[in-house]
Steps between C-alpha positions, in 0.01 A plus 500: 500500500232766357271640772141379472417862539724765309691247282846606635778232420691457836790222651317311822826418712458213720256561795594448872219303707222749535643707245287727225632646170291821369476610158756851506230759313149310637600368819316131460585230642676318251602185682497374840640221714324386799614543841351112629576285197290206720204736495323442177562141453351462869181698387500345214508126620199572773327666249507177261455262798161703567444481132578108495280463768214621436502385086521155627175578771302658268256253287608463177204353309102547625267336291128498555231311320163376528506629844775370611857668590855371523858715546806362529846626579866373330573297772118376453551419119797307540369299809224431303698389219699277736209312619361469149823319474689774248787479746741617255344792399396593828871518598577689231249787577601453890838579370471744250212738701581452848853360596720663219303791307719760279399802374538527126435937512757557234 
């Protein structure tokens, strides 16, 4: 592995649990393993169930005109579709917003 800051070439040997491995000439941290390996996925799943919750509370659509106003939610949209009697696509958005979204960061 080259260090990110003097470019020397160096072995990483395999890290014990709260281990560090420092670049020999720079002394930067090179590579680290965590001490709690539950940690970060814990942060990170309340951090996305905060996110979740509040995407799916906050309108998603407000449209005003000729004086009048309207907002609606995704849970709004697709009950709305549902009593307009799109039942099948209102499942689908249920689905695919609420009950099983994926995040396609690549």
């Amino acid at each position: 592995m080259a260090c990110q800051e003097c470019d020397l070439l160096q072995r990483i040997p395999p890290l014990p649990i709260g281990g560090r491995a420092r670049c020999a000439r720079c002394g930067f941290v090179l590579a680290a393993r965590p001490s709690d390996p539950l940690e970060l996925p814990l942060v990170l799943t309340l951090t996305a169930l905060i996110v979740f919750v509040v995407a799916n509370a906050m309108p998603l659509m407000d449209l005003s005109a000729v004086g009048r106003y309207a907002s609606t939610t995704i849970l709004g949209g697709a009950r709305q579709m549902w009593l307009d009697g799109e039942r099948i696509t209102a499942m689908i958005v249920v689905f695919c917003a609420v009950i099983a979204p994926r995040c396609t960061c690549s």
